[in-house]
C-alpha positions as CSV (number, residue, x, y, z in Angstrom):
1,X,6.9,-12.8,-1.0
2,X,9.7,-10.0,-0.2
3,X,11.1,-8.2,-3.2
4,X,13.6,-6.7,-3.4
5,X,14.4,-3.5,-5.9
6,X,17.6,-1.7,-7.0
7,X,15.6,1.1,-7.8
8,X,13.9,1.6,-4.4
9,X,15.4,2.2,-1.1
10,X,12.3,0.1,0.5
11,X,11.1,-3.2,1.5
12,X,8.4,-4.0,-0.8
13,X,5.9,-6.9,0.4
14,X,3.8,-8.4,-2.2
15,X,0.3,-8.8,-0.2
16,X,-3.3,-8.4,-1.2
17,X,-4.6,-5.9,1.3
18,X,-8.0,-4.7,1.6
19,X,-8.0,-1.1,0.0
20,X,-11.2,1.3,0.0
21,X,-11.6,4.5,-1.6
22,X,-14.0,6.7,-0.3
23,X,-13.9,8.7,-3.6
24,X,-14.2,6.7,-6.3
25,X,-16.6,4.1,-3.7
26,X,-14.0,1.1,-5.1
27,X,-13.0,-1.5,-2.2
28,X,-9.8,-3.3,-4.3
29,X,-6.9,-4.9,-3.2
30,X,-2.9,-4.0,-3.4
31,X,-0.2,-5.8,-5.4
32,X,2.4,-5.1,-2.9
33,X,2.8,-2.3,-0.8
34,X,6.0,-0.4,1.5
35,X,6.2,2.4,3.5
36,X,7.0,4.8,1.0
37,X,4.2,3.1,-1.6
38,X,2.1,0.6,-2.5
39,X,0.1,-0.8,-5.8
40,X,-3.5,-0.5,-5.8
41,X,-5.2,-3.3,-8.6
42,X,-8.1,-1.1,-10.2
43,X,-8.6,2.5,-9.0
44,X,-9.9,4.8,-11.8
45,X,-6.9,7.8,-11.4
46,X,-4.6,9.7,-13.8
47,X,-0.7,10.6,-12.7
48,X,-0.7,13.3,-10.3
49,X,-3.5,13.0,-8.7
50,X,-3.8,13.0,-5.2
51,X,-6.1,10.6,-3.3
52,X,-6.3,8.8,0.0
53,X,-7.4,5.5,1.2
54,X,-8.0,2.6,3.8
55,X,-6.0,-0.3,3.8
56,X,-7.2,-3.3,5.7
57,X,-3.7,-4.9,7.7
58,X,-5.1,-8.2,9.0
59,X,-3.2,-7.7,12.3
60,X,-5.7,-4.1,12.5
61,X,-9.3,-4.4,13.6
62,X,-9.5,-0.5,12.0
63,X,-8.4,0.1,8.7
64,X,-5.0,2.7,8.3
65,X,-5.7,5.7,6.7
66,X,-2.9,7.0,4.2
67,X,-3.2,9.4,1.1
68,X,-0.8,9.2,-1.7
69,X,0.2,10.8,-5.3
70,X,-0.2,8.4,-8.2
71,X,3.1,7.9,-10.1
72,X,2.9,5.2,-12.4
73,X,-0.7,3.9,-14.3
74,X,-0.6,0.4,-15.3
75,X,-3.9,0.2,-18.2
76,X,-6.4,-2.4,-16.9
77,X,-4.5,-3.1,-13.9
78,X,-4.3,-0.1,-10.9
79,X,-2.3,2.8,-10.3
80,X,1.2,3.1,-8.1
81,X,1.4,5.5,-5.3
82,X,3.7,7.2,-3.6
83,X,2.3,7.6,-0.1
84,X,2.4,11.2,1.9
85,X,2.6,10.7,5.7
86,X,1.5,13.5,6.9
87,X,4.2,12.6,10.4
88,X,7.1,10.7,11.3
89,X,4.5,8.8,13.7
90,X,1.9,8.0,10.9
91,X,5.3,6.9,9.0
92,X,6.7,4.4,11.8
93,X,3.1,2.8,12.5
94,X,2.6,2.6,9.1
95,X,6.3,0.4,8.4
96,X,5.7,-1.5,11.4
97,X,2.7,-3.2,9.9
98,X,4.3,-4.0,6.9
99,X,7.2,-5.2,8.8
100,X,4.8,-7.2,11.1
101,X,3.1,-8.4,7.5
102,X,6.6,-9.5,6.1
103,X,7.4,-11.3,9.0
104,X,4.6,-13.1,9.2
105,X,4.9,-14.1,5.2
106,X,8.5,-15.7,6.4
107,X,6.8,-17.6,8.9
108,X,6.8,-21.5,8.9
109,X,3.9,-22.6,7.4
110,X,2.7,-19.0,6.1
């Protein structure tokens, strides 16, 4: 599913990626995820602090590194982040697999 937000300037997808976190040793899944930030279900943060992960795109046989700032804590559920890429590079690749995600959600049959 594709949402769509008057507060954000992005494309959200709603997916359940594959999400690991070295730190904490959690492997999780997102709620939905854009280029500028994603929802991770379960990670044990506070706002503010800075962390990074691997998330799992199916159409990747290695998982995309990206580190992010959490913004929002949802009790019980996971934490928002707002993700930090560290080039305009990282940033392309990392839209281009959620576009490549969203457009296979809007497939026939997906």
């Amino acid at each position: 599913m594709i949402v769509a937000s008057d507060r954000r300037r992005q494309l959200r997808v709603r997916a359940s990626l594959g999400v690991v976190d070295g730190r904490s040793g959690v492997n999780t899944v997102t709620r939905d995820v854009s280029t500028d930030g994603m929802f991770v279900r379960g990670l044990p943060y506070g706002i503010g602090d800075r962390i990074a992960v691997d998330v799992k795109f199916p159409q990747f046989a290695v998982p995309l590194h990206v580190a992010g700032d959490v913004v929002r804590v949802e009790k019980d559920l996971g934490v928002a982040l707002r993700l930090l890429h560290p080039s305009e590079p990282q940033r392309l690749h990392f839209s281009g697999a959620i576009a490549r995600l969203a457009w296979a959600k809007t497939e026939p049959g997906a």
